[in-house]
N, C-alpha and C positions, 0 to 999 in steps of 0.2 A: 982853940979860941971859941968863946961864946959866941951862938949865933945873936944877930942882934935881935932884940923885942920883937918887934912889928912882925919879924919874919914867921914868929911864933901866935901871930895873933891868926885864931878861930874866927871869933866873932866880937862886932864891933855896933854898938849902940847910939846915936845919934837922934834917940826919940825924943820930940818935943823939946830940944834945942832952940827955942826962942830968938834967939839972939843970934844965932848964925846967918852968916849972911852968903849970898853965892863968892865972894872973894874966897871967903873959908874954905866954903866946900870946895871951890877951886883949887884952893893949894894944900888940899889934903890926894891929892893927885899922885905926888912922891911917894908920901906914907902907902896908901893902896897899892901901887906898885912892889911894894918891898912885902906884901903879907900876900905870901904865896898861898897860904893855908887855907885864908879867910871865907869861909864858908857860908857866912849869914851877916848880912849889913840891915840896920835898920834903921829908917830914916822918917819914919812915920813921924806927924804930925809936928814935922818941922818945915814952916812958910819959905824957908827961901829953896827948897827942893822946888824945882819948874821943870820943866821939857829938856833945856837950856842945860843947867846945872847936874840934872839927871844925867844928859848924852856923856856930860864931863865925867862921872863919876865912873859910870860903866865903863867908858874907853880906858881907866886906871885901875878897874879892880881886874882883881884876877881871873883866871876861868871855871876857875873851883867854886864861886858862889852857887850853893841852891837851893838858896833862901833870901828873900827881898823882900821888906817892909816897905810901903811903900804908900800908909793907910793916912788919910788925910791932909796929904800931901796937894800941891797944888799943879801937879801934873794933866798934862790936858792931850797929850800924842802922845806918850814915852815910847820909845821907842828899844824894845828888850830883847837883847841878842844871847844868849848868856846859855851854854852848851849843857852844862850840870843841876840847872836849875830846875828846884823842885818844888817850889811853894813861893809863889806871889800873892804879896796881902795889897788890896788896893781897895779896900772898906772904907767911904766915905771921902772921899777922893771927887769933889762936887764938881771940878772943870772935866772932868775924865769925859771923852770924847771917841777918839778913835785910837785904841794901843795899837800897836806893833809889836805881835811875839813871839818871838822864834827859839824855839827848845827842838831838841831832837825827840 
């Protein structure tokens, strides 16, 4: 049997999504779960990425991310735990504050 899609998904783009809202990013939860692969998420210069909807995303992606977009976003504490990771963009990111980041 075919593996399904998602499981085969690298990398996944989400930049400058306008119109997404945190419900979305919220019930994209399942999908990240299922892409064990997924290497590189990009979520730059999409408004409804927050602290909030951040925490959600990370706790569903997999551990294999490392690489995280994250440039213009309206992130203000993120909070980044992520084992593999290897490049954080957070270029223009105006509420940015205090991260949290933790890579080995």
């Amino acid at each position: 049997p075919r593996a399904p899609a998602a499981s085969q998904l690298a990398s996944l783009s989400l930049a400058g999504c306008l119109s997404l809202t945190p419900a979305c990013l919220k019930s994209l939860g399942p999908v990240l779960r299922a892409c064990a692969l997924l290497s590189h998420l990009d979520v730059s210069r999409t408004p409804a990425v927050t602290d909030a909807s951040l925490d959600h995303l990370l706790e569903t992606s997999p551990t294999s991310l490392t690489s995280l977009d994250l440039s213009g976003t309206r992130v203000e504490h993120p909070r980044i735990h992520l084992p593999c990771l290897q490049r954080l963009h957070l270029a223009n990111c105006d509420a940015l504050v205090g991260p949290s980041i933790k890579c080995p």
